[in-house]
Backbone as CSV, one residue per row, in Angstrom:
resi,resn,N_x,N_y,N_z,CA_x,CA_y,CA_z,C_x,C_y,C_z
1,UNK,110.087,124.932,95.971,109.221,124.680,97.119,109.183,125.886,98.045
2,UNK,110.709,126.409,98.023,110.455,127.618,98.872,109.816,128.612,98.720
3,UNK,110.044,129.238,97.511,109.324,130.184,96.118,107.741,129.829,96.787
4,UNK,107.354,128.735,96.496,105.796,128.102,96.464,105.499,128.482,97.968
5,UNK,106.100,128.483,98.904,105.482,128.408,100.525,105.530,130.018,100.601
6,UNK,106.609,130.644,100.477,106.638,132.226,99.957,105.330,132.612,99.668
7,UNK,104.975,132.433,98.618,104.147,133.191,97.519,102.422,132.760,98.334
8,UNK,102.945,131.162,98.822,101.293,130.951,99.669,101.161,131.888,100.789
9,UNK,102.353,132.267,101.569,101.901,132.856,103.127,101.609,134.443,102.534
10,UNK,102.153,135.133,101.530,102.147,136.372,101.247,100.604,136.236,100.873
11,UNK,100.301,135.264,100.027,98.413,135.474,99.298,97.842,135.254,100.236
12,UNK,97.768,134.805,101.195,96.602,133.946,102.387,96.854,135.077,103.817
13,UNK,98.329,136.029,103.758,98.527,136.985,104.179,98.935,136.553,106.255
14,UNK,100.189,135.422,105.713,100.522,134.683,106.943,101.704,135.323,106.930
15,UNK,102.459,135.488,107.953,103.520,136.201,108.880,104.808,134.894,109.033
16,UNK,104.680,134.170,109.256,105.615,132.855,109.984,105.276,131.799,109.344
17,UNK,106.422,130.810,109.525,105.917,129.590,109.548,105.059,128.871,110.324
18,UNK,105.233,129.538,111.417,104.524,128.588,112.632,102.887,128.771,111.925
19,UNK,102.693,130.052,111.492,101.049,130.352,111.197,100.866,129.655,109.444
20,UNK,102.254,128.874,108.664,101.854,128.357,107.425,101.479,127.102,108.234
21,UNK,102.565,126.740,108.791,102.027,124.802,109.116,100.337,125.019,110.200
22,UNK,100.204,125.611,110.509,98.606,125.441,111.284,97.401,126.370,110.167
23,UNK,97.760,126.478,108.931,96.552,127.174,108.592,95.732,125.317,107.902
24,UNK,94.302,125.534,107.634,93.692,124.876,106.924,93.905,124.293,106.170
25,UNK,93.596,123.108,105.945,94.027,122.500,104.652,92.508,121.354,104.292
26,UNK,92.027,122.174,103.240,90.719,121.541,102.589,91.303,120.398,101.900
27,UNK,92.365,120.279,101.356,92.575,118.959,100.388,93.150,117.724,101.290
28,UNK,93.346,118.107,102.313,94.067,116.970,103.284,93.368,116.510,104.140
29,UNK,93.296,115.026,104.495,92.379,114.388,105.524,93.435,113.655,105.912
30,UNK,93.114,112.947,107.573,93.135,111.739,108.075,92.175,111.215,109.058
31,UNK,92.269,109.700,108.551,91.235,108.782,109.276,92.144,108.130,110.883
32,UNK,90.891,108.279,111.629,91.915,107.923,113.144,90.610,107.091,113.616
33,UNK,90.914,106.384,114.828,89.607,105.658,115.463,89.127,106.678,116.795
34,UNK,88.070,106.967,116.151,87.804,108.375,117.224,86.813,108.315,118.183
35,UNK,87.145,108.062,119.326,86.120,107.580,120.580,84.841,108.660,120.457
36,UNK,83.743,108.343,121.286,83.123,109.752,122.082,83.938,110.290,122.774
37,UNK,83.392,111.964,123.396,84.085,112.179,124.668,82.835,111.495,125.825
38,UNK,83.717,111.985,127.112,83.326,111.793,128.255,82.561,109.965,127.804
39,UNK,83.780,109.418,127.826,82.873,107.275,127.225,83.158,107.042,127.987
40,UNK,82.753,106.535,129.223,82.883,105.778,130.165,83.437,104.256,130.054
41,UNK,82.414,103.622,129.066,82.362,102.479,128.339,84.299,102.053,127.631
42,UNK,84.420,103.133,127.125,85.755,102.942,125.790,86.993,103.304,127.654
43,UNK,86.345,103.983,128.418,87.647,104.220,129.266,88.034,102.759,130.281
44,UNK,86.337,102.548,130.433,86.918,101.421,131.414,87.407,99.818,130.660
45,UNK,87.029,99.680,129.371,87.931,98.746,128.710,89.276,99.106,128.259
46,UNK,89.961,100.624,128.175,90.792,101.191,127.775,91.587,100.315,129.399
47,UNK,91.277,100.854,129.959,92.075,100.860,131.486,92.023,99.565,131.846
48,UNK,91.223,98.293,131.673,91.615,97.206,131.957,92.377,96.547,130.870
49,UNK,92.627,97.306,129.417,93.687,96.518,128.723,94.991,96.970,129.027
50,UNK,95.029,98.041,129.511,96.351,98.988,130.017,96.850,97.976,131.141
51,UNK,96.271,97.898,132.186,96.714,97.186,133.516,96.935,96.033,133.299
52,UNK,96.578,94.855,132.214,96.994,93.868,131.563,98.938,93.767,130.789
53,UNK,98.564,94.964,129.884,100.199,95.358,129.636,100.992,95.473,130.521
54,UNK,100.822,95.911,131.772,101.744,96.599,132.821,102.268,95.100,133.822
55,UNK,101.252,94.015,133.542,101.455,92.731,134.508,103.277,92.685,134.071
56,UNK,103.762,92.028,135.177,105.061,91.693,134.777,105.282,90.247,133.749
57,UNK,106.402,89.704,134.068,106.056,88.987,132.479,106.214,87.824,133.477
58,UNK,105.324,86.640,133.191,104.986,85.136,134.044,104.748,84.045,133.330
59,UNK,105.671,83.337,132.370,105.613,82.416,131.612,104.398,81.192,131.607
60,UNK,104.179,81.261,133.219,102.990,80.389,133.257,101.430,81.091,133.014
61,UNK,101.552,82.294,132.792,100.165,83.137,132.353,100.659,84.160,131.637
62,UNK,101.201,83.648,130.005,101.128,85.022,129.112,100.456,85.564,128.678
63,UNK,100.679,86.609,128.502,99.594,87.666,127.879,100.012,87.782,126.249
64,UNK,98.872,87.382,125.356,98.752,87.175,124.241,98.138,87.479,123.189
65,UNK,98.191,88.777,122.339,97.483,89.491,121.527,97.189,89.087,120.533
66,UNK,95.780,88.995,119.814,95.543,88.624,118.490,94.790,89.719,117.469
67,UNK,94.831,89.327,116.255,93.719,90.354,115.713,94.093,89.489,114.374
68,UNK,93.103,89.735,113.622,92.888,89.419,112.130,93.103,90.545,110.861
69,UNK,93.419,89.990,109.669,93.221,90.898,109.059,92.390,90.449,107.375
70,UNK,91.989,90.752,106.473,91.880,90.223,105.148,93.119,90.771,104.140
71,UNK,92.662,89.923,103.253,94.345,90.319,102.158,93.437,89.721,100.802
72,UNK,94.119,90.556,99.949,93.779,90.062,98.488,94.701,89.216,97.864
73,UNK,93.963,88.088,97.341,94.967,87.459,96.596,95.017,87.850,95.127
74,UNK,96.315,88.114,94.544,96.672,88.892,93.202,97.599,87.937,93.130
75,UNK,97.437,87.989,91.105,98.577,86.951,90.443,99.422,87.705,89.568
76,UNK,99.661,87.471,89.026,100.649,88.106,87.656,99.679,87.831,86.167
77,UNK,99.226,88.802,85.838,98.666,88.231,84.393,99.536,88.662,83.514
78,UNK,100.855,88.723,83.487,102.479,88.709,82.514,103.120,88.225,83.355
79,UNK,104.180,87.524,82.804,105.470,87.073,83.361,106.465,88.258,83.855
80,UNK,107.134,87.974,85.310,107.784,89.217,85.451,109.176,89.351,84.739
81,UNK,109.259,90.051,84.358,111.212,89.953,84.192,112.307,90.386,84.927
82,UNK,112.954,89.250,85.392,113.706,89.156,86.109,114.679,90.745,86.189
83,UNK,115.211,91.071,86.980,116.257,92.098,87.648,117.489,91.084,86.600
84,UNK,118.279,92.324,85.828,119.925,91.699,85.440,120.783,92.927,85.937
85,UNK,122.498,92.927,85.711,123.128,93.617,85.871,122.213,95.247,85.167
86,UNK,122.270,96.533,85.792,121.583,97.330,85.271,120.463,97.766,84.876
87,UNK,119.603,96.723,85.246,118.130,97.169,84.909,117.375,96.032,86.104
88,UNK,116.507,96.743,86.180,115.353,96.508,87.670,114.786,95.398,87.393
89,UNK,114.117,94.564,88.056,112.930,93.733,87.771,111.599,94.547,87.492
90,UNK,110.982,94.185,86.442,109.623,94.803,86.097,108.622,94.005,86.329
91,UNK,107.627,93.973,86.602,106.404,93.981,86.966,105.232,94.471,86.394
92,UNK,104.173,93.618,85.424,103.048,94.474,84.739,102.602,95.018,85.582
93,UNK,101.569,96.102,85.684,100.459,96.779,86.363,99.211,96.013,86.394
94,UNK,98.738,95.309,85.250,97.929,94.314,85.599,97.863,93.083,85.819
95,UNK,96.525,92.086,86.685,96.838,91.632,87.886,95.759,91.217,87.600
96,UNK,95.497,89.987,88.503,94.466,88.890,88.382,93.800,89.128,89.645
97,UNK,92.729,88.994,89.797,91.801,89.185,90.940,91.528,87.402,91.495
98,UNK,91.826,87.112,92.959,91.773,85.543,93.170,90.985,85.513,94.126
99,UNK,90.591,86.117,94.935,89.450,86.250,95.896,90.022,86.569,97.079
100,UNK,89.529,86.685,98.126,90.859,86.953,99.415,90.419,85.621,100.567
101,UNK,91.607,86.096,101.346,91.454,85.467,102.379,91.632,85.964,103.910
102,UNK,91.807,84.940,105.201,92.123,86.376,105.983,93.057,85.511,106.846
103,UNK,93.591,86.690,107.579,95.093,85.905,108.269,95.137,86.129,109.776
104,UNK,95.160,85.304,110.518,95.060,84.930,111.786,96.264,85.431,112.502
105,UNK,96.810,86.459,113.517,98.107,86.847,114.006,97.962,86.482,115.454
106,UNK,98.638,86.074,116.116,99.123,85.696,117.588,100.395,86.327,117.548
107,UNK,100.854,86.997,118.856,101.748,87.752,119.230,101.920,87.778,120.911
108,UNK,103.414,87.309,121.573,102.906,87.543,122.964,104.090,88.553,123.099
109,UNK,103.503,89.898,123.499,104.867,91.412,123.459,106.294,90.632,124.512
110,UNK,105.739,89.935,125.553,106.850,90.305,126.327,107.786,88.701,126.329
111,UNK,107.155,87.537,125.606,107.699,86.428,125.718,108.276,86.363,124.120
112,UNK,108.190,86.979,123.021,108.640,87.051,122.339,108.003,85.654,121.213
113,UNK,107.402,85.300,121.158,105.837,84.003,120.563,105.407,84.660,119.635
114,UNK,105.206,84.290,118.474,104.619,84.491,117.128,103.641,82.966,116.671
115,UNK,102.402,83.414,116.158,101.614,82.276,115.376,100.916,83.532,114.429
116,UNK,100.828,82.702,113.081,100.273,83.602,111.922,99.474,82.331,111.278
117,UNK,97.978,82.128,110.482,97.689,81.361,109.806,96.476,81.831,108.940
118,UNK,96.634,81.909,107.814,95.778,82.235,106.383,94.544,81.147,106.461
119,UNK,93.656,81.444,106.327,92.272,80.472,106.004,91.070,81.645,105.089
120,UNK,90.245,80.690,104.355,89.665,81.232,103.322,88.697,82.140,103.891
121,UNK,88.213,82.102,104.589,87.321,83.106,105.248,87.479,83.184,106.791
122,UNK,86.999,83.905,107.979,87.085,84.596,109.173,85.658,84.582,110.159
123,UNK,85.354,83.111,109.820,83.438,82.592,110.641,84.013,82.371,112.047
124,UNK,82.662,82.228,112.781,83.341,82.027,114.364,84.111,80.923,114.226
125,UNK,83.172,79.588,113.335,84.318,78.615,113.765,85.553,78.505,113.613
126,UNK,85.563,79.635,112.587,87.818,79.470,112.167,88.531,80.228,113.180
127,UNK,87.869,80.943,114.334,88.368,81.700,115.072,88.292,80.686,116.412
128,UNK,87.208,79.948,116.430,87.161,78.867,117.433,88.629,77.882,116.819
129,UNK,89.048,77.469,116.224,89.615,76.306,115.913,90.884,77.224,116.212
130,UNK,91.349,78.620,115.943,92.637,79.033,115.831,92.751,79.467,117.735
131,UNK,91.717,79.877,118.267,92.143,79.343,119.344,92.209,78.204,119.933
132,UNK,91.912,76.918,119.674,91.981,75.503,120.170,93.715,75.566,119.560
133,UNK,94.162,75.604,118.722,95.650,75.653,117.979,96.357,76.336,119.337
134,UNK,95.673,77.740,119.788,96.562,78.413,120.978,96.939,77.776,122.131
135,UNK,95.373,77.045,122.369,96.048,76.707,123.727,96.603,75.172,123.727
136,UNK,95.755,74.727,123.298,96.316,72.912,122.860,98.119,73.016,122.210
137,UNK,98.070,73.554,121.402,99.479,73.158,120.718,100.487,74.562,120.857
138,UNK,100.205,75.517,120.243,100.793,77.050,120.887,101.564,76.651,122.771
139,UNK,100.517,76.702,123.609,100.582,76.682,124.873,99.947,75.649,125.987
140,UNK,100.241,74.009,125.578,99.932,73.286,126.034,99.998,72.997,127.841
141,UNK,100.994,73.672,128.018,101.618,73.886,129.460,101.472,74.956,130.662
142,UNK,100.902,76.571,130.369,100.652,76.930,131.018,99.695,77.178,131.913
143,UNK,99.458,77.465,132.650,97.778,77.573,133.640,96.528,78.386,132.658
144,UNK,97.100,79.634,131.917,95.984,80.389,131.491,96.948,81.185,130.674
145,UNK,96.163,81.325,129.487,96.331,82.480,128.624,95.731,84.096,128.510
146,UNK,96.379,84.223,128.783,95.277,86.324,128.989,95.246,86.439,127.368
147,UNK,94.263,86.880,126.682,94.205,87.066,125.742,93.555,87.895,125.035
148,UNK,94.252,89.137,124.257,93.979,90.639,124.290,93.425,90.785,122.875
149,UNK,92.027,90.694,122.715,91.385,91.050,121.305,90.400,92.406,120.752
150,UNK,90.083,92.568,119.727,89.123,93.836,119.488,88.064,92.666,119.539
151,UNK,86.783,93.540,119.774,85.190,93.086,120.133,84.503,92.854,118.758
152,UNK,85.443,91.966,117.949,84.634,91.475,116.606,83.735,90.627,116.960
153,UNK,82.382,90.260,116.866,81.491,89.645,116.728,81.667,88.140,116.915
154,UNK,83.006,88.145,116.275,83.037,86.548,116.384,84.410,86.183,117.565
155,UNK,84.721,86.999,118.210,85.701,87.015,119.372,84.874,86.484,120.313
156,UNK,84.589,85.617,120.102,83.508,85.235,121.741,83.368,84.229,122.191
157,UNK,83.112,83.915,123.685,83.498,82.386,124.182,82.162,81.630,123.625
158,UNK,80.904,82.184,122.822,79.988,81.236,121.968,80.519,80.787,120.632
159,UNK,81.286,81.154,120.290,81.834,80.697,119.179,82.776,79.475,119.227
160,UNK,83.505,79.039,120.499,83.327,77.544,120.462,82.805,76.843,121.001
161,UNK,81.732,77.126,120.854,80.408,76.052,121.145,79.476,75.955,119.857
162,UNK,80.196,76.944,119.007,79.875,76.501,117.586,80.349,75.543,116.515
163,UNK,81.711,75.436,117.627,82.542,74.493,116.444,82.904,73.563,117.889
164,UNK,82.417,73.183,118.959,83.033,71.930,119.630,81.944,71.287,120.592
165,UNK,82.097,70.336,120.898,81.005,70.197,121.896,80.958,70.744,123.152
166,UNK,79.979,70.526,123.746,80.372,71.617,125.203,81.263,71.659,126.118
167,UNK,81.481,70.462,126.629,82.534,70.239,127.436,84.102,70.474,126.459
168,UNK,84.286,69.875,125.387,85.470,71.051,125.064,85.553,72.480,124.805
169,UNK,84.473,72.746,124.383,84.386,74.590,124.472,84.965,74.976,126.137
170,UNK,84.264,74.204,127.021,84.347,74.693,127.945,85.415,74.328,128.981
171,UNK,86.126,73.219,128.226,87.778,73.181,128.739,88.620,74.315,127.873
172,UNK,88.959,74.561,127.329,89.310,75.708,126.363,89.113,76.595,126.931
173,UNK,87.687,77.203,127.733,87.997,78.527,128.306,88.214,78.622,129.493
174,UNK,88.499,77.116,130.062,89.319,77.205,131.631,90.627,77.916,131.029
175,UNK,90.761,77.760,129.639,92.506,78.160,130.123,93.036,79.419,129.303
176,UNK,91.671,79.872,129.121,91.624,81.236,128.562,91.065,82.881,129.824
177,UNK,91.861,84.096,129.685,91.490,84.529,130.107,91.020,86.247,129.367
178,UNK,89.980,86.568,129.203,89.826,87.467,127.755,89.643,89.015,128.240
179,UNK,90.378,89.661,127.511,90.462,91.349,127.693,89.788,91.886,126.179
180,UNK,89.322,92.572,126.002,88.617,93.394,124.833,89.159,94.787,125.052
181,UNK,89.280,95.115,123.467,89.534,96.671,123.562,88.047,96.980,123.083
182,UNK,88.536,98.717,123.587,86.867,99.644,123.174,86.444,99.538,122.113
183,UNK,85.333,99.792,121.344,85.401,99.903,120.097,86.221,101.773,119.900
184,UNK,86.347,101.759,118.774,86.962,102.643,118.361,88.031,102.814,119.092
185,UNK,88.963,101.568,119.774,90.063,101.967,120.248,91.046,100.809,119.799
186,UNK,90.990,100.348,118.737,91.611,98.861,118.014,93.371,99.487,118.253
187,UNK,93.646,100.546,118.896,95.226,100.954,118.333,95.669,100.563,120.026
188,UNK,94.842,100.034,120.982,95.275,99.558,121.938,95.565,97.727,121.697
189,UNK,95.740,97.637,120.559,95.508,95.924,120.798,97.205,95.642,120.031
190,UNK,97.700,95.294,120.689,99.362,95.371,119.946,99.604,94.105,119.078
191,UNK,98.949,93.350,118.791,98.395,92.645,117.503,98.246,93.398,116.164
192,UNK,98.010,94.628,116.507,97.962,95.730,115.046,99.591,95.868,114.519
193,UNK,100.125,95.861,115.715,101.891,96.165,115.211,102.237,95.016,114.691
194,UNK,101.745,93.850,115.009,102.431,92.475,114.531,102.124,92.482,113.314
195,UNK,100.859,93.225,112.925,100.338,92.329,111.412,100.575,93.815,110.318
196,UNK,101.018,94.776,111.490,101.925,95.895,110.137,103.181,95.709,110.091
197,UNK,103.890,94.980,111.153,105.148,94.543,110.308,105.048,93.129,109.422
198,UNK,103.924,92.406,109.968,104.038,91.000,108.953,103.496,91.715,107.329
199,UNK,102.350,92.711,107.668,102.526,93.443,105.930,104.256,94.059,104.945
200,UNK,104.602,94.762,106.073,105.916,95.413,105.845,106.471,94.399,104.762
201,UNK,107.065,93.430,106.010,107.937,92.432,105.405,107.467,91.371,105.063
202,UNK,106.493,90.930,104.724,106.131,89.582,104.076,104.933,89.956,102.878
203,UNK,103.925,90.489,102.809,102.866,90.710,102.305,102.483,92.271,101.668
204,UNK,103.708,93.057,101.088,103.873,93.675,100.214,104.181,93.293,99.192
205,UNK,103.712,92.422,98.604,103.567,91.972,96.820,102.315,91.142,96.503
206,UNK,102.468,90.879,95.389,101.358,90.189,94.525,101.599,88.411,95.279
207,UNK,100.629,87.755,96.270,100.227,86.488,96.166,99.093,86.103,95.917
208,UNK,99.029,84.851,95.032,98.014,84.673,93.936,96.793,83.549,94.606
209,UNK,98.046,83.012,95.735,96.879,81.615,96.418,96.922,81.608,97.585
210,UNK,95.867,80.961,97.961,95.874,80.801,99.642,97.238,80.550,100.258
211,UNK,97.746,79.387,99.098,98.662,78.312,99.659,99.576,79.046,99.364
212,UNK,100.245,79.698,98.588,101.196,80.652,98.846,101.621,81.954,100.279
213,UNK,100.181,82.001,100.454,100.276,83.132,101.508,100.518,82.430,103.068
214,UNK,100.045,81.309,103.030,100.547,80.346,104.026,101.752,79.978,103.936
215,UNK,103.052,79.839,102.897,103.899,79.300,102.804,105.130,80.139,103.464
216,UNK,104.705,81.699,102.652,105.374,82.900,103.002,105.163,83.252,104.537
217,UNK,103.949,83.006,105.358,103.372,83.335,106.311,104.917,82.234,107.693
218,UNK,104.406,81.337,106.998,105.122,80.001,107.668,106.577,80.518,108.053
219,UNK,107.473,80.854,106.465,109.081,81.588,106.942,109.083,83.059,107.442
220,UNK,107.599,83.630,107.799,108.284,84.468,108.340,107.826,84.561,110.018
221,UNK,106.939,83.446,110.103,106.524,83.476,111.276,108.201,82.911,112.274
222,UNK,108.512,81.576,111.441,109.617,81.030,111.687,110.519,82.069,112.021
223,UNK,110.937,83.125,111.048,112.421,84.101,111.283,112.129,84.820,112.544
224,UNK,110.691,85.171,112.826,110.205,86.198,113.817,110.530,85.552,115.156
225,UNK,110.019,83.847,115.398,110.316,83.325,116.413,111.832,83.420,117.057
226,UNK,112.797,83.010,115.552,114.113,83.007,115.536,114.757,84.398,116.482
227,UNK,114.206,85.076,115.921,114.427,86.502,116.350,114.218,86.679,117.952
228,UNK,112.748,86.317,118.243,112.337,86.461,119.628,112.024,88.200,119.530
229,UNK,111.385,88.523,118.751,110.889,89.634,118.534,110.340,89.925,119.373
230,UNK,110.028,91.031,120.426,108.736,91.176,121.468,108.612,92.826,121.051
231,UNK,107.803,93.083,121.469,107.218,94.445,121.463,107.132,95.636,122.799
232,UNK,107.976,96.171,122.725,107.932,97.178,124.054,106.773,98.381,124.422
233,UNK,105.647,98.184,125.165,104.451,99.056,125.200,104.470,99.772,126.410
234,UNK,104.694,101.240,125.589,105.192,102.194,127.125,103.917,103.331,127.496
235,UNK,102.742,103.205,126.816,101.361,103.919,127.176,101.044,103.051,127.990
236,UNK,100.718,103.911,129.357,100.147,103.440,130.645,98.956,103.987,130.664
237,UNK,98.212,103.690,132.486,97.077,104.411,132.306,97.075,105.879,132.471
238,UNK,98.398,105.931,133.533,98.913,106.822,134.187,98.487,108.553,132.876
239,UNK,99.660,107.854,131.718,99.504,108.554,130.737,97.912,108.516,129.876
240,UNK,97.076,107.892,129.838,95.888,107.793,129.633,95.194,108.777,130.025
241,UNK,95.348,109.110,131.498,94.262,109.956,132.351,94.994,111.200,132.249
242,UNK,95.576,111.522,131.337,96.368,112.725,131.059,96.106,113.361,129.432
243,UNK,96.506,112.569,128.836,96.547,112.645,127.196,95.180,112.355,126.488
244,UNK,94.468,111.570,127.310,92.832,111.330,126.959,92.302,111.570,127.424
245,UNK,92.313,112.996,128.514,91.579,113.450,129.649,89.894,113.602,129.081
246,UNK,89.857,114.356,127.829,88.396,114.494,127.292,87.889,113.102,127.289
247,UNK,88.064,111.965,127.273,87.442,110.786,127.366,86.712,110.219,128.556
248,UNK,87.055,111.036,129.626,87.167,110.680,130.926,85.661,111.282,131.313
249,UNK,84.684,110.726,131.820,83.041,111.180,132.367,83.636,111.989,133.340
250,UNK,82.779,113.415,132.933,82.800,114.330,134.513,82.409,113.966,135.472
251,UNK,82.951,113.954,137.040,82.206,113.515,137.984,82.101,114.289,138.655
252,UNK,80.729,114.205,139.236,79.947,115.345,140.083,80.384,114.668,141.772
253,UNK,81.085,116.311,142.197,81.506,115.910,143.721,80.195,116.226,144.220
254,UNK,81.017,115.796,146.289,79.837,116.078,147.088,80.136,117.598,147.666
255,UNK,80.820,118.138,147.149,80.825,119.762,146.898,80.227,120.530,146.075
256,UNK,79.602,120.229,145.053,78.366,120.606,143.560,78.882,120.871,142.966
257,UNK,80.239,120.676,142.879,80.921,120.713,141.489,81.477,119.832,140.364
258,UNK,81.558,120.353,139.478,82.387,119.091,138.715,83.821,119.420,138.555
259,UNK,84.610,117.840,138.199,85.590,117.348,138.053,85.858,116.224,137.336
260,UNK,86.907,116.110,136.789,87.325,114.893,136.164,88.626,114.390,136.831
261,UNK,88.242,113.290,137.497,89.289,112.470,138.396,90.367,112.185,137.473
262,UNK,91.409,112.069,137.840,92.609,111.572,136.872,93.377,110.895,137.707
């Protein structure tokens, strides 16, 4: 490897390391969620989900993150063989295609609350019914739920009025209170961390059925509660108007100049 980094900085005619790790690299990409600059739009939903995180923690109004995800269901088309003394468990490479489904995550960072639930598809009404689950049975007792989602289409207080009659749609969102992230800013919604560790540890292998992925979903939602897992979120806005300064609209003083307030 060393030989190889050698022989690259001498052909490309680099001096240091510092000038190997910053040269070009045509074969390498990454995908990020990449705002406009100067978005007004992505800053001022950025900054009211920020000031939401920062509330202190008030059992009678938690703050409660969700997000969805889809998953494939895969079977085994061979039997696996078991792990013995000295040799691994094997696993064919091929795999049954079962259709997918998608999985519902609730997370509250600072009360330490987990809800996870698999259903065959992700229409408003399954998103209406998984919040009626939140506040009815989840959180029967508190005044209001703050509740921190990305701006999917079907995140919306019309969507239970698709699946309830009016007056319950509209008890339901007495006791809802709703924050949206920007688009292209889904890495503010801390619902993303819940459902990359529920991949981590639960949903890195082959499940073949709905009802399996619910079953697995069930013990690990259970261990997570056990746990009292919460999530510690230390990006403020403070740090926002610093680190995302290009996001920020120039504003024209009453001096004729510009500036960007921070």
């Amino acid at each position: 490897m060393a030989e190889r980094e050698k022989y690259s900085s001498l052909h490309l005619g680099l001096d240091n390391s510092s000038q190997i790790k910053n040269w070009i690299r045509p074969h390498r990409n990454a995908y990020w969620c990449i705002p406009s600059r100067e978005d007004a739009e992505f800053v001022a939903r950025m900054e009211d989900v920020l000031d939401v995180y920062e509330l202190p923690y008030n059992p009678r109004r938690p703050v409660v993150c969700m997000d969805e995800k889809p998953y494939q269901l895969l079977d085994e088309a061979r039997d696996v063989l078991p792990m013995k003394p000295g040799s691994d468990k094997k696993t064919d490479s091929e795999y049954i295609r079962n259709g997918t489904c998608s999985i519902f995550a609730f997370v509250e960072p600072l009360g330490g609350n987990h809800h996870c639930d698999a259903k065959d598809q992700r229409t408003a009404v399954d998103w209406a019914h998984q919040i009626k689950v939140l506040v009815d049975d989840i959180y029967p007792e508190v005044d209001v739920v703050i509740l921190v989602m990305d701006n999917l289409n079907t995140h919306a207080p019309s969507s239970l009025y698709k699946a309830f009659p009016p007056e319950e749609a509209r008890r339901i969102l007495r006791k809802l209170e709703l924050h949206y992230t920007p688009k292209h800013g889904s890495w503010l919604n801390m619902a993303e961390i819940e459902l990359n560790v529920m991949t981590r540890q639960c949903l890195s292998r082959r499940l073949g059925s709905l009802e399996e992925v619910a079953t697995e979903l069930a013990c690990w939602e259970k261990e997570r509660k056990q746990l009292q897992a919460t999530i510690k979120w230390q990006f403020t806005t403070k740090d926002a108007r610093v680190k995302l300064r290009s996001l920020y609209p120039i504003v024209r003083t009453e001096a004729g100049y510009a500036s960007i307030k921070t």
